[in-house]
FIGU-762186 format. One line per 10 residues: for each residue x, y, z of C-alpha. Coordinates in nm, 4 decimals. Last residue first. Layout:
<recs>
X,Y,Z | ...
</recs>
This chain:
<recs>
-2.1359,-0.7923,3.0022 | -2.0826,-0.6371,2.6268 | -1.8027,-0.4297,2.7099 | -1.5762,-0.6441,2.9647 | -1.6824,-0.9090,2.7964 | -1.5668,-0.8388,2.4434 | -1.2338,-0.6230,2.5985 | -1.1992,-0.9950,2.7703 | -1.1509,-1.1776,2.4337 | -0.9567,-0.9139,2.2641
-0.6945,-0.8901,2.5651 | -0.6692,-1.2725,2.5260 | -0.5981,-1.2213,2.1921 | -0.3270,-0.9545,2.2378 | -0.1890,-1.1361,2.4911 | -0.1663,-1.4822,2.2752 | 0.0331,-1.2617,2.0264 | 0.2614,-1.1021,2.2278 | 0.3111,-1.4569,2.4489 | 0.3814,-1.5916,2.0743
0.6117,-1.3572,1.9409 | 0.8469,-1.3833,2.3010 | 0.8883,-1.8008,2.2565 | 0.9305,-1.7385,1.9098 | 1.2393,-1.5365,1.9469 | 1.3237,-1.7886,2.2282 | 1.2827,-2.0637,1.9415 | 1.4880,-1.8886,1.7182 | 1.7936,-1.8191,1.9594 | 1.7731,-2.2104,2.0332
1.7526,-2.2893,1.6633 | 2.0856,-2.1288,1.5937 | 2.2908,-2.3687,1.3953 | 1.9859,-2.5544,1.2109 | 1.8065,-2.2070,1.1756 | 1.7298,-2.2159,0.8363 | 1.4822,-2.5239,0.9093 | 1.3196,-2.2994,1.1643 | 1.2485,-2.0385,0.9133 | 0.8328,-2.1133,0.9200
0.7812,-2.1046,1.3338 | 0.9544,-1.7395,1.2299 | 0.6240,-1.6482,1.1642 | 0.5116,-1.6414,1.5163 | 0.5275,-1.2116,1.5429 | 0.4611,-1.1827,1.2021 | 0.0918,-1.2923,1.2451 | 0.0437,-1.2452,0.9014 | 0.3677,-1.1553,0.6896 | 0.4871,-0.8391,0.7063
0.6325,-0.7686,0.3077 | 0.9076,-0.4504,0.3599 | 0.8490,-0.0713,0.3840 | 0.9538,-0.0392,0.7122 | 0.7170,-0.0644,1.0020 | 0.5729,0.2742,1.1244 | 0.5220,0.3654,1.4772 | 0.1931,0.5094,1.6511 | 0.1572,0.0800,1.7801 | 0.4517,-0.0771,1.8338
0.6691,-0.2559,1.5146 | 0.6039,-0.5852,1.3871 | 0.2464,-0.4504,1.2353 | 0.0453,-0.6263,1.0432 | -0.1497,-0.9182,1.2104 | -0.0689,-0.7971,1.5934 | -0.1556,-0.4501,1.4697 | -0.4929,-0.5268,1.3065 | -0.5907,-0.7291,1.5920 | -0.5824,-0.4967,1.9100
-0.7260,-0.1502,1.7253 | -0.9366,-0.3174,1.4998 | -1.1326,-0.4851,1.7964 | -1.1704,-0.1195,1.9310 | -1.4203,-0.1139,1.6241 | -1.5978,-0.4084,1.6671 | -1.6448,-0.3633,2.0745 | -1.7475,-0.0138,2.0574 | -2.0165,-0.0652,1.7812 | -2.1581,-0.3580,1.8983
-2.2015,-0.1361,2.2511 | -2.3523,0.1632,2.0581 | -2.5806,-0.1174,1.8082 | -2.7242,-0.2713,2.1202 | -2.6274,-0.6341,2.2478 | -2.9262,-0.8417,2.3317 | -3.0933,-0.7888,1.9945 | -3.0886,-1.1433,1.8165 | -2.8254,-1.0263,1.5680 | -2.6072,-0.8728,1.7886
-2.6287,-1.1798,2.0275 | -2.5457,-1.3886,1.7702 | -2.2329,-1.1500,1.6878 | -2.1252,-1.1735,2.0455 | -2.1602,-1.5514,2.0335 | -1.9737,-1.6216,1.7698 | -1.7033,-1.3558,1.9063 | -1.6441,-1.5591,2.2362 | -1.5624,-1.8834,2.0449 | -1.3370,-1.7553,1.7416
-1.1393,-1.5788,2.0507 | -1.1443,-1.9095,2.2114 | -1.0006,-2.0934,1.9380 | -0.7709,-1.7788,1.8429 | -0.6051,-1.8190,2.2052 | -0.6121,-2.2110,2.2288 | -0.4044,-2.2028,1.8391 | -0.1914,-1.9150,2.0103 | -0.1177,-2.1601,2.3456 | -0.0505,-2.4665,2.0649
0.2456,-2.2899,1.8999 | 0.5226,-2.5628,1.9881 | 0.8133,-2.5306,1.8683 | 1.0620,-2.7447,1.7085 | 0.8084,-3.0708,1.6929 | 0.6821,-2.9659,1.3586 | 0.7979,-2.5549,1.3052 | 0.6499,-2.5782,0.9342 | 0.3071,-2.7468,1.0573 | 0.2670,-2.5386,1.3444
0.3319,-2.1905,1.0952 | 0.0248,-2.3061,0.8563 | -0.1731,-2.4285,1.1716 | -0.1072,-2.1086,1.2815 | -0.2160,-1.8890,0.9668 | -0.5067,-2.1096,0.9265 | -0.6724,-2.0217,1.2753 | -0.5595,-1.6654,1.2251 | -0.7944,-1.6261,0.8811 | -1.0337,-1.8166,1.1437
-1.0278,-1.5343,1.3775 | -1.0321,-1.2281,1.1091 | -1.3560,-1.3945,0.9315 | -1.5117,-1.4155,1.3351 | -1.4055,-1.0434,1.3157 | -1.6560,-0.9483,1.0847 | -1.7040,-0.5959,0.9879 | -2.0377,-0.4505,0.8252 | -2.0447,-0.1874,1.1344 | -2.3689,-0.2012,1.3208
-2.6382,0.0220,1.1986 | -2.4379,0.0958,0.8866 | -2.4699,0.3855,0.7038 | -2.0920,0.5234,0.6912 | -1.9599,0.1569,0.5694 | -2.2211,0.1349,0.3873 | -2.1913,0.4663,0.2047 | -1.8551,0.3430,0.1489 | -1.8698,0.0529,-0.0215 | -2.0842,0.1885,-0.1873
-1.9401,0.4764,-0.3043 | -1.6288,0.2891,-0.4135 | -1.8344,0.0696,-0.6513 | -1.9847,0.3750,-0.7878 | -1.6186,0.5253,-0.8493 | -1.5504,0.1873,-1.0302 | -1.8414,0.1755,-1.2587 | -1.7801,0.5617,-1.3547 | -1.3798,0.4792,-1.4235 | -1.4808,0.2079,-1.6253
-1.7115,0.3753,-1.8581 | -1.4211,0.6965,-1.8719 | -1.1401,0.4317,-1.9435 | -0.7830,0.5772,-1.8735 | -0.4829,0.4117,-1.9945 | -0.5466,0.6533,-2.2568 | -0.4953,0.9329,-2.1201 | -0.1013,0.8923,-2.0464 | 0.0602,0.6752,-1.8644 | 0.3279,0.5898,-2.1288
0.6038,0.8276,-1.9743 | 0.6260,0.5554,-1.6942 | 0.5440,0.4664,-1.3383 | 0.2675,0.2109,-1.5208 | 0.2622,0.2130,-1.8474 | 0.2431,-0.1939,-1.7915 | -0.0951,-0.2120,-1.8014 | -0.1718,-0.4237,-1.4703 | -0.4625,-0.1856,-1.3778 | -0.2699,0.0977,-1.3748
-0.1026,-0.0197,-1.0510 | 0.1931,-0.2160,-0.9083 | 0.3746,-0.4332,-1.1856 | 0.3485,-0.7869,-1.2841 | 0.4769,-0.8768,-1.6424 | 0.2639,-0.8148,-1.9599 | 0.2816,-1.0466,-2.2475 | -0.0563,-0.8951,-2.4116 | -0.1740,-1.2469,-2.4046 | -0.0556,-1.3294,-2.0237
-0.2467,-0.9720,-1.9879 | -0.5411,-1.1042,-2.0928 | -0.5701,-1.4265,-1.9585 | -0.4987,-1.2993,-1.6458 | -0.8245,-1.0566,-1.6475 | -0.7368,-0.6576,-1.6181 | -0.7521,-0.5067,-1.3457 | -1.0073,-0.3122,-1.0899 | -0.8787,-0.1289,-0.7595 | -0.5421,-0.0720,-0.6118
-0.5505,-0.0120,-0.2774 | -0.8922,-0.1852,-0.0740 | -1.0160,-0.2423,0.2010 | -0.8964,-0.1641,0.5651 | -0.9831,-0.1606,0.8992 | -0.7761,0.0375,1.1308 | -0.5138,-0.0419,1.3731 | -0.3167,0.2994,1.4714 | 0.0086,0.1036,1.3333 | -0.2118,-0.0879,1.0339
-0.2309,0.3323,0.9327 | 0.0179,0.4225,0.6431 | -0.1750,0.2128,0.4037 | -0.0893,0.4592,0.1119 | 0.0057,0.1593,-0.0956 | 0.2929,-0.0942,-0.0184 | 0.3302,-0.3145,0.2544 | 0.0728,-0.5776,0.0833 | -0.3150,-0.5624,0.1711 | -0.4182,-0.9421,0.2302
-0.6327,-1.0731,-0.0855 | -1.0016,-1.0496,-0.2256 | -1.1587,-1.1756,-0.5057 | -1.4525,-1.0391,-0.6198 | -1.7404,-1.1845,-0.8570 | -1.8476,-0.9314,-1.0794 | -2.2017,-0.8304,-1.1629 | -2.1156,-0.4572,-1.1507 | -2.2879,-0.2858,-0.9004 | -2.4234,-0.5533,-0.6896
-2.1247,-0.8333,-0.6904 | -1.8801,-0.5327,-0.6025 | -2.0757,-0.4226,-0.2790 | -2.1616,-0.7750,-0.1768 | -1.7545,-0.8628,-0.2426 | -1.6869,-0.5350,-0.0252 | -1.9197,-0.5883,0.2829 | -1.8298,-0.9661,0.3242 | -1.4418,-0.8930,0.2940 | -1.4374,-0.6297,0.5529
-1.3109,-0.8614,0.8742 | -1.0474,-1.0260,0.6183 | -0.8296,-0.7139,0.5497 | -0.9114,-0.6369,0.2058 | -0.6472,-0.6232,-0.0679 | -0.8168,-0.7017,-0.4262 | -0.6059,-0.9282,-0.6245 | -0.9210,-0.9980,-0.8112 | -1.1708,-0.7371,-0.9727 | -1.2070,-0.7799,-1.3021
-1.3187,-0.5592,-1.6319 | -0.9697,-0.3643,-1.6046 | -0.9165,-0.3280,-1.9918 | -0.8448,0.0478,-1.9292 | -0.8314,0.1885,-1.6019 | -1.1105,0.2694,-1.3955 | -0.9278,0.2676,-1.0670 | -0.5484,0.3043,-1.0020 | -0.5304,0.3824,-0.6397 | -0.7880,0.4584,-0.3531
-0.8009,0.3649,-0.0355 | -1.0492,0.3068,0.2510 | -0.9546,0.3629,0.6070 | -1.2393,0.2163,0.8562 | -1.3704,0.3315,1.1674 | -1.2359,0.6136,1.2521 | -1.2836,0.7883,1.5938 | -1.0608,0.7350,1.8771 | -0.7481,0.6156,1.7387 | -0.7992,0.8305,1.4313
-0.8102,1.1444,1.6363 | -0.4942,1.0175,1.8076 | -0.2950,0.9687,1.4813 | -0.4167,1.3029,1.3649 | -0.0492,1.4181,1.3135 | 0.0986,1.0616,1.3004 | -0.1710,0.9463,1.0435 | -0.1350,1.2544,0.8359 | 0.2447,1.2608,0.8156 | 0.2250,0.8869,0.7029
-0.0307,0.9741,0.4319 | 0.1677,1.2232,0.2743 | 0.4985,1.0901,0.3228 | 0.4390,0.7515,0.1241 | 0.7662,0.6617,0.0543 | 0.8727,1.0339,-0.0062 | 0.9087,1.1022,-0.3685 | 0.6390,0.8431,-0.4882 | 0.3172,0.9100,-0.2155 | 0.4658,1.2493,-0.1501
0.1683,1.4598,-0.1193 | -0.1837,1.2906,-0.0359 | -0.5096,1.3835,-0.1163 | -0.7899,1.2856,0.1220 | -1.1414,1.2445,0.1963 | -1.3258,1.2154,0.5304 | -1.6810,1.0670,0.5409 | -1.9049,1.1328,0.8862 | -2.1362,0.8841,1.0422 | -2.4672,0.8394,0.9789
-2.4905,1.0015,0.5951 | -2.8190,1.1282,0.4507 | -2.7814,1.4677,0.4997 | -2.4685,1.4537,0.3344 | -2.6053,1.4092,0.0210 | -2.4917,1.6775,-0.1974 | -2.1613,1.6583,-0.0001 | -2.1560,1.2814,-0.0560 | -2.2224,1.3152,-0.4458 | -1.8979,1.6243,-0.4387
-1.7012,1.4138,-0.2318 | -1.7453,1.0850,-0.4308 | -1.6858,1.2887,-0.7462 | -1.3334,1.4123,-0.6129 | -1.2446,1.0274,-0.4768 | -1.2984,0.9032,-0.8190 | -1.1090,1.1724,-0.9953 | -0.7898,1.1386,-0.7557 | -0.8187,0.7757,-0.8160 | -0.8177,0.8331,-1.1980
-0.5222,1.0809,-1.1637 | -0.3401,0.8224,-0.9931 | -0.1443,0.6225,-1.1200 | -0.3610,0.5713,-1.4230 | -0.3438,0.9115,-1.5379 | 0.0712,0.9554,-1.4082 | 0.2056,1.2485,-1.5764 | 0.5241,1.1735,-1.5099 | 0.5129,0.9714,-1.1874 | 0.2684,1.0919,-0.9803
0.1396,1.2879,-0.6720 | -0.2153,1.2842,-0.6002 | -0.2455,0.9855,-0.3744 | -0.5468,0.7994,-0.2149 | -0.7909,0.8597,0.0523 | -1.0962,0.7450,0.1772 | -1.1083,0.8077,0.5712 | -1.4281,0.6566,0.7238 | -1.5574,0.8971,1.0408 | -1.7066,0.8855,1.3826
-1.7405,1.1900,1.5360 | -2.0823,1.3265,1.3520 | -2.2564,1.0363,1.4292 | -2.6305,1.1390,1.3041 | -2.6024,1.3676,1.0471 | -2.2345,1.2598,0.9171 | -2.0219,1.5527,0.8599 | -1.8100,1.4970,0.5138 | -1.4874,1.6563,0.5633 | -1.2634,1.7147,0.2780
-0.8814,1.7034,0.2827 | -0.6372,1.8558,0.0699 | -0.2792,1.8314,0.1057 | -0.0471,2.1064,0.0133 | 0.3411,2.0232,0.0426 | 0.6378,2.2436,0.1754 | 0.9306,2.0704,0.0858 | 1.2384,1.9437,0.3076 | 1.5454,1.7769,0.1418 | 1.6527,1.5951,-0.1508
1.7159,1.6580,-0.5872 | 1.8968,1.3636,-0.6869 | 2.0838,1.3397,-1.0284 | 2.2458,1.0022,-1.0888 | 2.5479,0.9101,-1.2601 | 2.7005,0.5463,-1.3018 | 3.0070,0.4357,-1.4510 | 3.0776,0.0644,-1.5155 | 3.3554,-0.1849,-1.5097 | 3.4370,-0.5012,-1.7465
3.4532,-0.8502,-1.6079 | 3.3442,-1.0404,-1.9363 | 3.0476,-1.1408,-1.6996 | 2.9538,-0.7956,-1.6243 | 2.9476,-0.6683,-2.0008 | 2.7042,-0.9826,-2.1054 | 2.4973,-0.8069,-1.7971 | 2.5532,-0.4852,-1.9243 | 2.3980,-0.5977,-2.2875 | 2.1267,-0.7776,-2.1161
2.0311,-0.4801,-1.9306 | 2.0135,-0.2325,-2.1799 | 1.7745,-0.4594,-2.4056 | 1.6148,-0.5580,-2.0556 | 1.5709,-0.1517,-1.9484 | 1.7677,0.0342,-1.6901 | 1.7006,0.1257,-1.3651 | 1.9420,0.3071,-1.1174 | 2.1437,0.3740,-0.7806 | 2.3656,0.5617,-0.5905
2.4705,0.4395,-0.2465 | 2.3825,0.5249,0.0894 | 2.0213,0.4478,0.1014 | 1.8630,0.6018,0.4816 | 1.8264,0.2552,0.7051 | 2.0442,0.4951,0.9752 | 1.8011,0.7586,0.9902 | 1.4851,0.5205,1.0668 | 1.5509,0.5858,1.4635 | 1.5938,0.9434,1.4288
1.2943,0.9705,1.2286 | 1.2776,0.9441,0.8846 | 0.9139,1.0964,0.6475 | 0.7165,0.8299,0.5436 | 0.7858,0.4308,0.5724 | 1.1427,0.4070,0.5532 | 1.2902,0.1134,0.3135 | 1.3820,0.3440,0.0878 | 1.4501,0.2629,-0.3010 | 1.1591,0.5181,-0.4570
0.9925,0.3988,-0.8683 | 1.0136,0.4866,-1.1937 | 1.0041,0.2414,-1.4559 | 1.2392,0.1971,-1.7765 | 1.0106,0.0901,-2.0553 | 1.1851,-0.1997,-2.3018 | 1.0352,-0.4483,-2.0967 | 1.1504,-0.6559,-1.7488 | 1.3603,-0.3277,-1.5774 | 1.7142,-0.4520,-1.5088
1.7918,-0.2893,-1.1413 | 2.1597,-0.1493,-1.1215 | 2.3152,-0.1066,-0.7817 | 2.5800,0.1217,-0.7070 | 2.8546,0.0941,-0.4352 | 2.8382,-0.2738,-0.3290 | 2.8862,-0.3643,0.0181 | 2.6591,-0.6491,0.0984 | 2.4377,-0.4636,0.2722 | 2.4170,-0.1917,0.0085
2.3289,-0.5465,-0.2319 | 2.0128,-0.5449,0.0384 | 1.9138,-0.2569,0.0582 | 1.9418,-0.1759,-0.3293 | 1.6925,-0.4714,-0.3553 | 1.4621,-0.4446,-0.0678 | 1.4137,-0.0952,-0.1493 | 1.2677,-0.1515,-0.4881 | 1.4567,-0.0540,-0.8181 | 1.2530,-0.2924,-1.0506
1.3828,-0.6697,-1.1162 | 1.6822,-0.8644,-1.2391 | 2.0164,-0.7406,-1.1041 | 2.3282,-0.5402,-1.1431 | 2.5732,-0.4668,-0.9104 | 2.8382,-0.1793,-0.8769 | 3.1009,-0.3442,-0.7460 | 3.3013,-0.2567,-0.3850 | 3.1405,-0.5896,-0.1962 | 2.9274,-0.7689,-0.4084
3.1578,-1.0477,-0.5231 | 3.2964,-1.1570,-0.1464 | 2.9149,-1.0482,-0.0181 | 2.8050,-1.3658,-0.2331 | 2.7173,-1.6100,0.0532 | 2.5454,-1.3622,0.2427 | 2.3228,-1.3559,-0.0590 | 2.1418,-1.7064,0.0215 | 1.8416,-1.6092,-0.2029 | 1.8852,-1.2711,-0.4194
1.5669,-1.0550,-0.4702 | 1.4017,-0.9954,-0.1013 | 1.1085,-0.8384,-0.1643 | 0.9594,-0.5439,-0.3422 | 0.7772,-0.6691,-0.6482 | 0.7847,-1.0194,-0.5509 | 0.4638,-0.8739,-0.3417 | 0.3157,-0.7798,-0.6732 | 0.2740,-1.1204,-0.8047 | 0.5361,-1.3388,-0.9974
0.8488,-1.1465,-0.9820 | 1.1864,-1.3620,-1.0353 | 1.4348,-1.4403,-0.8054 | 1.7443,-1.2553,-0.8690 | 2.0705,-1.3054,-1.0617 | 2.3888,-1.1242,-0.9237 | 2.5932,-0.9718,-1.2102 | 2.8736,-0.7599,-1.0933 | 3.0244,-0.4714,-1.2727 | 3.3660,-0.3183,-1.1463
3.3537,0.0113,-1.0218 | 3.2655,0.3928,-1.1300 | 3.0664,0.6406,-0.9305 | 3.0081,0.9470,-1.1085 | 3.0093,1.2962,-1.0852 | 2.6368,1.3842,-1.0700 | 2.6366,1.0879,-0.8020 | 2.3366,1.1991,-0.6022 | 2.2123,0.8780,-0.3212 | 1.8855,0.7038,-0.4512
1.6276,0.7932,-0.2058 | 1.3475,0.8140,-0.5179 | 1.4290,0.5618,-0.8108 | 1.7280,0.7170,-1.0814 | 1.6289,0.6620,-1.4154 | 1.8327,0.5111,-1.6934 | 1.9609,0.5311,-2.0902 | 2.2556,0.3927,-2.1394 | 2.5882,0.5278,-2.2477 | 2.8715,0.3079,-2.4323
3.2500,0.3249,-2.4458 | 3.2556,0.0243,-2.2855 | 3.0575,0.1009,-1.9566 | 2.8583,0.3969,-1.9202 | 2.5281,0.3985,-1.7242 | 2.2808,0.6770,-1.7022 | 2.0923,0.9522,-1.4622 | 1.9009,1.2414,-1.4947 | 1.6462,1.3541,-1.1562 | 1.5022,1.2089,-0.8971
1.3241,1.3738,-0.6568 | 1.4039,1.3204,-0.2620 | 1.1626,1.4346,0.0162 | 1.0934,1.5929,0.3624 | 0.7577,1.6719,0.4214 | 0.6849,1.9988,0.5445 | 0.3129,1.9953,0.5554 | 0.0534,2.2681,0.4483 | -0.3324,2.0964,0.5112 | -0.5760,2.2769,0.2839
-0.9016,2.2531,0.4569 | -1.1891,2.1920,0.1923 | -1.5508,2.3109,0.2112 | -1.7702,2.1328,-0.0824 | -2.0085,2.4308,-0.2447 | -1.9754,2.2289,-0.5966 | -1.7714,2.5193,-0.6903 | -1.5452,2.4765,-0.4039 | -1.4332,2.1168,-0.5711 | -1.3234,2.2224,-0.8236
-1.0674,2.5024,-0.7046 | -0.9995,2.2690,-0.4327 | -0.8873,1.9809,-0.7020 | -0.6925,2.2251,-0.8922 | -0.5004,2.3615,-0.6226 | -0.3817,2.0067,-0.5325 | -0.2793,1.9637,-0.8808 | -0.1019,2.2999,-0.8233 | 0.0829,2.2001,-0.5455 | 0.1521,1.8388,-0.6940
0.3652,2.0894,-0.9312 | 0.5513,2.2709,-0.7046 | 0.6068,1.9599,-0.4743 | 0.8138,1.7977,-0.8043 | 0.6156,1.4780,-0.9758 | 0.3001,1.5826,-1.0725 | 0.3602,1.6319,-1.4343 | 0.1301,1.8308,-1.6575 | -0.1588,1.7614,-1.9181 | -0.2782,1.4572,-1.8301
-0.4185,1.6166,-1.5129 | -0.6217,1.8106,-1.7039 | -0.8147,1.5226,-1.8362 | -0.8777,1.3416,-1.5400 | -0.9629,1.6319,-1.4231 | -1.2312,1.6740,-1.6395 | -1.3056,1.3097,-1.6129 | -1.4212,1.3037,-1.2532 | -1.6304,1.6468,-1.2882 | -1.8281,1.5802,-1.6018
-1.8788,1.2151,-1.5209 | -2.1889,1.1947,-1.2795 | -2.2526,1.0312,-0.9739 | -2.6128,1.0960,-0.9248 | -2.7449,0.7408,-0.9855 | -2.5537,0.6517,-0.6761 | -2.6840,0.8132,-0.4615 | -3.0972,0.7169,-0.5400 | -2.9352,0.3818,-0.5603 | -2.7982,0.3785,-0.2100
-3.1643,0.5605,-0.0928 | -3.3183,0.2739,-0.2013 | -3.1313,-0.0172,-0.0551 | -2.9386,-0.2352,-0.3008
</recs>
């Protein structure tokens, strides 16, 4: 570690950080009134460290849930309604139908498709209220709404009912994202509940469901902090995470709010020191509004960030308690160098990194920006296989998460401070860097594997050997760009140029099935999604000739995009 990193880093104190972790334990952050004043808060602190703050006032356009429960038999159970749900204060009663989903091994299960070969069922689904396995994602109620049922039912996998949003819109609608709106009411129970509606289901009884929704347009604060770099003023990394919560939400996300607040205040102090500017933000409407916050930020700056940021950064769920490890970390593959080095040297720990999921604030794969990190440390496997916790999306892996049990002490104030130094880092390398610590060549071979992967499904049905040429050649020309980095021949400005408009051409064709400044739902992309259908061929037995034209169009998008990567790296550098 360089000098003047540990010189920064030894000045990140707690007194700050875990003050507001601490007040923030003290009220919900779930309505905008209340994220308001948490917002408040964090401007009130930070202007007495002398850090400026613009207070961004949105209209973001958002749905709170409110009461909600299940009667069936003469019984009432206990449930909450997720985000989106549809308001059915009066009630919605139909028959109940059991339809068992897959099961959720990693967080991506979380909020994908939960019933296999559900076409099949519509017959049962259509006009019940269904009840399934699983949390209240959008994939779920999506796809039982598909299938015509009026109510869905998620069984939660403990005796904690979890909170959670059932849109499959990414941020605030447009016109075009209108129509995949949820239409029906639904709900989350726990497994005791569960079980005992499910035994109710297969004696063929009916069910009731209420929900209390609370929807529409709400002025939201958002706070943002600009860091001016000394030397590249323009150029900027965005670290940003959410503010709102679920109940009182510590370890989702008062922590990260904490972290990013005391990496503001020790870049501030230091800001002399910086290359290229820092930008820090708190979003609105992460849980109420699929991610509104962040989503109205990148399309209102969207063309700022275009031109001038160089990596987003986020920041959910660190220094919680018993999270000694960091694996599962989501990194896009160019940063991966930067952040295990960054990890290894301030804690010891050996990272392990993973592709970002379509969850999180990252609101910006659209613009094409490179990414690390969403939710931060966690607990060891062995550990939480002992403690008999299931998968869920923050705190850590303690299962408090989007509950009434994420309270203070899911917070740990010694791993908190590790974790808010690891972020610094990370950062302050990021910022410092002569030539930004991206790699692309990592990026080209991670594309290498993905198409053998997809080649290897399709067989003889399609053949993907023009992408397999494209990334080969890419890998080629970007060996000797960074040797030529390395050895001097290419200055840092024209490095520079070429590594970060590189983010704006691959990042979208890895993550993004939708055109760039738009926002794909909120829905697992796979890589290269454009060619992934080379892996559904054998589901395609009675329509392979539509498939392969589908893939026929993924792959010249793809190969363009690579080809346009290949001569953007000549066209600058020659």
């Amino acid at each position: 570690m360089m000098k003047t990193e540990t010189a920064i880093l030894d000045q990140v104190t707690m007194n700050e950080p875990w003050g507001l972790v601490e007040s923030f334990a003290t009220f919900k952050r779930e309505h905008p009134s209340d994220v308001n004043r948490g917002m408040n808060e964090v401007a009130e602190r930070l202007g007495r460290h002398g850090v400026p703050v613009t207070m961004h006032k949105p209209s973001l356009y958002l749905s709170i849930p409110g009461k909600a429960r299940v009667e069936a038999s003469g019984v009432s159970f206990h449930a909450k309604p997720p985000a989106y749900a549809t308001d059915a204060h009066d009630g919605v009663t139909a028959p109940l139908v059991y339809l068992g989903a897959n099961a959720a091994d990693d967080i991506d299960d979380i909020f994908d498709l939960k019933i296999d070969g559900a076409a099949a069922l519509a017959h049962r689904a259509k006009g019940a209220i269904v009840i399934s396995e699983g949390f209240a994602s959008p994939v779920m109620v999506r796809q039982f709404e598909d299938l015509g049922a009026v109510g869905v039912i998620a069984v939660n996998p403990g005796i904690d009912v979890h909170w959670g949003i059932c849109t499959t819109i990414w941020g605030v609608p447009d016109l075009d994202d209108l129509p995949r709106k949820p239409g029906i009411p639904a709900l989350a129970v726990n497994k005791p509940d569960g079980e005992a509606l499910i035994a109710m289901a297969k004696e063929g009884k009916e069910a009731t469901i209420f929900t209390e929704m609370e929807e529409g347009w709400f002025d939201s604060n958002l706070v943002e902090v600009v860091i001016p770099g000394a030397f590249e003023p323009d150029k900027y990394v965005l670290l940003h995470g959410h503010l709102d919560s679920w109940d009182v939400g510590v370890g989702d996300n008062a922590v990260g709010d904490a972290c990013m607040l005391e990496i503001a205040r020790t870049l501030w102090a230091n800001r002399d020191k910086l290359r290229r500017s820092v930008k820090i933000c708190w979003w609105p409407g992460h849980s109420t509004g699929r991610y509104a916050g962040s989503t109205w930020y990148a399309d209102a700056f969207a063309l700022d960030l275009d031109e001038n940021c160089v990596a987003q950064v986020n920041c959910d769920s660190p220094g919680c308690r018993w999270a000694t490890e960091f694996i599962n970390l989501s990194r896009m593959s160019e940063t991966d160098d930067l952040i295990t080095a960054a990890i290894e040297e301030v804690t010891g720990k050996t990272a392990q990194g993973e592709r970002p999921h379509r969850a999180g604030d990252y609101s910006f794969n659209n613009i094409g920006l490179s990414s690390y990190f969403m939710l931060s440390s966690t607990m060891p496997d062995n550990l939480r296989e002992e403690k008999g916790y299931y998968t869920v999306g923050g705190c850590g892996a303690n299962i408090a998460w989007h509950t009434e049990n994420d309270t203070l002490e899911i917070a740990d104030k010694d791993i908190l401070e590790r974790d808010i130094k690891v972020y610094l880092l990370a950062i302050l390398r990021t910022a410092n860097a002569d030539v930004l610590p991206f790699d692309w060549r990592a990026t080209a071979r991670e594309f290498q594997e993905t198409i053998t992967q997809y080649q290897q499904a399709a067989g003889s049905r399609f053949d993907l050997t023009p992408s397999a040429d494209a990334a080969q050649q890419l890998l080629g020309v970007l060996t000797s760009f960074y040797s030529d980095v390395e050895a001097g021949t290419i200055g840092e400005d024209k490095a520079n140029t070429v590594i970060q408009d590189l983010a704006r051409i691959l990042v979208p064709i890895n993550f993004c099935r939708e055109a760039r400044f738009r926002h794909d739902p909120a829905i697992t992309v796979p890589p290269l999604p454009t060619i992934h259908p080379a892996t559904e061929l054998d589901q395609h037995e009675d329509t392979l000739g539509f498939a392969q034209n589908q893939l026929m169009r993924g792959q010249n998008r793809l190969v363009a995009a690579l080809r346009q990567a290949v001569r953007h790296i000549k066209l600058v550098t020659d």
